[in-house]
Structure formats: C-alpha cells, structure tokens
N, C-alpha and C positions, 0 to 999 in steps of 0.2 A: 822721581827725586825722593822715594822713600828714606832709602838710610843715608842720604848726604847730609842730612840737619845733623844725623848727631851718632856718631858713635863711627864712623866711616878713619880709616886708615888710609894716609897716603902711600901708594907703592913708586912715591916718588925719594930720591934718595939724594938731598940736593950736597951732601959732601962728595960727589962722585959724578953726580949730574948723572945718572942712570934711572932708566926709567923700567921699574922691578915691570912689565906686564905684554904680554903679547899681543898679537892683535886679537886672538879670538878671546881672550880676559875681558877688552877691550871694546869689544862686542858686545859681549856678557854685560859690561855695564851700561850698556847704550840701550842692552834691550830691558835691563832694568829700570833706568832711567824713562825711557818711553813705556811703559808698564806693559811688554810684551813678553812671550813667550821666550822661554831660553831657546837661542839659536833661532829667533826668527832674521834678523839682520845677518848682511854679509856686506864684504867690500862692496860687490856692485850697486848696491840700493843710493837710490838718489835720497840726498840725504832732506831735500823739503816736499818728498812724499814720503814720509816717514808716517806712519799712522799715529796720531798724536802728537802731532810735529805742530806744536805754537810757540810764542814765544815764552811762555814757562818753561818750558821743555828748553828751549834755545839758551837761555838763564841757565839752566840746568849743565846744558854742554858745556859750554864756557867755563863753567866752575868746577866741571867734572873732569877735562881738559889741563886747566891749572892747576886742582888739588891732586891731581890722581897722578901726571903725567909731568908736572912742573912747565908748563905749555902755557905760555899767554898769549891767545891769537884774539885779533880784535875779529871783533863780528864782521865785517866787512870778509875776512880771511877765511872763516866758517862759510860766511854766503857764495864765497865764489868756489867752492870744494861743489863738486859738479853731482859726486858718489862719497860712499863711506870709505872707499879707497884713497880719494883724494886727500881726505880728512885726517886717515892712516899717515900718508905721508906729509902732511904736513907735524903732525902732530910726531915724526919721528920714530913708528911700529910700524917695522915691516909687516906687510899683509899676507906673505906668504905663510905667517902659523895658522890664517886665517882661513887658506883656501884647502888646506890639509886636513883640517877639521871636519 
C-alpha cells in the first residue's frame, strides 16, 4: 500500500466507465500492494495464499479495486474469488493480457 496514500492516479475514467488498465498492470499493482516482486502474481494464485495476505492488505484491495478500476465489491465478493483470475473477472480485466505476458 505504498503509493495509494498519496500521490496514486486512477486509471479509472468514470465519464466512459472504462477502466484505462490490463490485467497484467493489474497484477503489477497487486504485487505492489502485497510488497512483492514485479511479476510474482499471476491469474492462477489463490488469492488468501497470497504472501502477505492480511487484512491490511485486504483494505488495501478493496480500495485499489474501487480507486483504480471504479469496482465496488464487497468483501464478501473478494472472499469468494477462489484465484486472481476470479478476482480479474469480477473486477471486469480480462486475464488474457495476463497470460501473454
């Protein structure tokens, strides 16, 4: 959750309702968010073995989700996303720019 306090850009575009970012962008911030390596996450990863996967982190989605994506899922929504795939598709990015990468 480094740069979401402050200085963080939404690539959401809510006059169009488009969401400016791919999946593997998408990724990119998830593995920022979880303070991991760039391209350590992929669709397949269960998203509550996630390595540093608490509920800061879970706070962290949620708000990275709705700021980034224009995406409001209630937690409940997040908990039943099985993978990061699942999480893709609800969230509305396809995962195929994800598996290409």
């Amino acid at each position: 959750m480094r740069r979401r306090i402050r200085g963080a850009v939404s690539r959401f575009d809510p006059t169009n309702g488009i969401i400016a970012m791919d999946a593997q962008q998408f990724l990119a911030e998830l593995d920022e968010l979880f303070e991991l390596d760039p391209g350590t996450l992929t669709p397949a990863n269960v998203i509550q073995d996630i390595p540093g996967w608490s509920s800061l982190t879970f706070m962290g989605l949620i708000a990275l989700v709705d700021e980034e994506c224009g995406v409001t899922l209630a937690p409940d929504t997040i908990l039943s996303c099985e993978n990061l795939a699942d999480l893709l598709n609800e969230v509305g990015i396809s995962e195929s720019t994800a598996q290409a990468a």
